[in-house]
C-alpha positions as CSV (number, residue, x, y, z in Angstrom):
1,X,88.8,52.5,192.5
2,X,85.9,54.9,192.6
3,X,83.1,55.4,195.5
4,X,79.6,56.2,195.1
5,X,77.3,55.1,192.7
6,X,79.2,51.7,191.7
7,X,80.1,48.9,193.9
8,X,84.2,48.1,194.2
9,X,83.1,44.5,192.0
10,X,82.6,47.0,188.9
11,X,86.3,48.1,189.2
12,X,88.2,45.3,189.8
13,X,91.7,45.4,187.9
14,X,91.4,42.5,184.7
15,X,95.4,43.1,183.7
16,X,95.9,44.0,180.3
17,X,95.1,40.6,178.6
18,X,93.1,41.9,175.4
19,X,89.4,40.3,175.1
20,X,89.5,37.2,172.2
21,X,87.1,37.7,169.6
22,X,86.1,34.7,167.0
23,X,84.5,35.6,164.0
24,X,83.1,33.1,161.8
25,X,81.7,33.2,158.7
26,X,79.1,31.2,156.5
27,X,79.4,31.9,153.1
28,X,76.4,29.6,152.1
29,X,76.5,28.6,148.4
30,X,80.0,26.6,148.0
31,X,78.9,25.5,144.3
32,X,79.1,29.2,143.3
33,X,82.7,30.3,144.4
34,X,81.9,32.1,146.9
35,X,84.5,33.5,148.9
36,X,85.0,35.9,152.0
37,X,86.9,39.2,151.7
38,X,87.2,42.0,154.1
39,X,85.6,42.3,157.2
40,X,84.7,45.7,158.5
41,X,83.6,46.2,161.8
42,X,82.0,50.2,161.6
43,X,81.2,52.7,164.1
44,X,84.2,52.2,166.5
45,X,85.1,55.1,168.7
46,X,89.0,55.0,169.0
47,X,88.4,56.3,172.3
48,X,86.9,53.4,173.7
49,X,90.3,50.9,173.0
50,X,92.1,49.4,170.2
51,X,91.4,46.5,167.6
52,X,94.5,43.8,167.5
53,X,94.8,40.9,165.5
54,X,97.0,38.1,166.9
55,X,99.1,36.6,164.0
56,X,99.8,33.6,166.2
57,X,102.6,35.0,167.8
58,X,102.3,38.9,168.4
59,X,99.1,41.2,168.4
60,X,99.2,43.8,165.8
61,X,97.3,47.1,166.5
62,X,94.5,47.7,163.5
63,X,94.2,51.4,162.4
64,X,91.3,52.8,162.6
65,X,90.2,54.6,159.2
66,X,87.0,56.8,158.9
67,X,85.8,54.8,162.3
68,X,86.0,51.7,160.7
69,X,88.6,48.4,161.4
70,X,89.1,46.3,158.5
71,X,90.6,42.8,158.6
72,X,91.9,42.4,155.1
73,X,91.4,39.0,153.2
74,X,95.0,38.5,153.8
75,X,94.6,38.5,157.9
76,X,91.8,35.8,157.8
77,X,92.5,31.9,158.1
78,X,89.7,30.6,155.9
79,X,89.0,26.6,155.4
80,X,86.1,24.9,153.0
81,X,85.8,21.9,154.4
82,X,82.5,22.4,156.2
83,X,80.9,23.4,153.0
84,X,82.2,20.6,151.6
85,X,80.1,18.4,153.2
86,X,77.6,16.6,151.5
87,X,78.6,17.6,148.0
């Protein structure tokens, strides 16, 4: 814990549970195939912590490439049914 110019709230110990994420994505135009690929998140700073993806079971660390994190296509559970709707 530091002294100073924090208060002892700002260093309180949170484990080492990594912080979930959801992404979700709108693709918009269902009638024209459209389809979601990658996703790149861009300007990370290794230094600041790691990107995992939980595969249901384990986390796996992502690499981080040219400071980027991709989440292949492969990685992504993807559904149509809400752009479905309606049609």
């Amino acid at each position: 814990m530091t002294s100073g110019d924090t208060n002892s709230e700002d260093n309180i110990p949170v484990g080492d549970g990594p912080i979930k994420v959801n992404i979700g994505v709108n693709t918009g135009d269902f009638d024209n195939n459209e389809e979601l690929g990658d996703i790149t998140i861009k300007n990370v700073d290794a230094a600041e912590g790691d990107f995992y993806y939980f595969d249901g079971t384990n986390y796996i660390l992502l690499p981080v490439n040219g400071g980027e994190v991709v989440l292949t296509k492969a990685l992504l559970e993807t559904s149509t049914a809400d752009n479905e709707t309606g049609w």
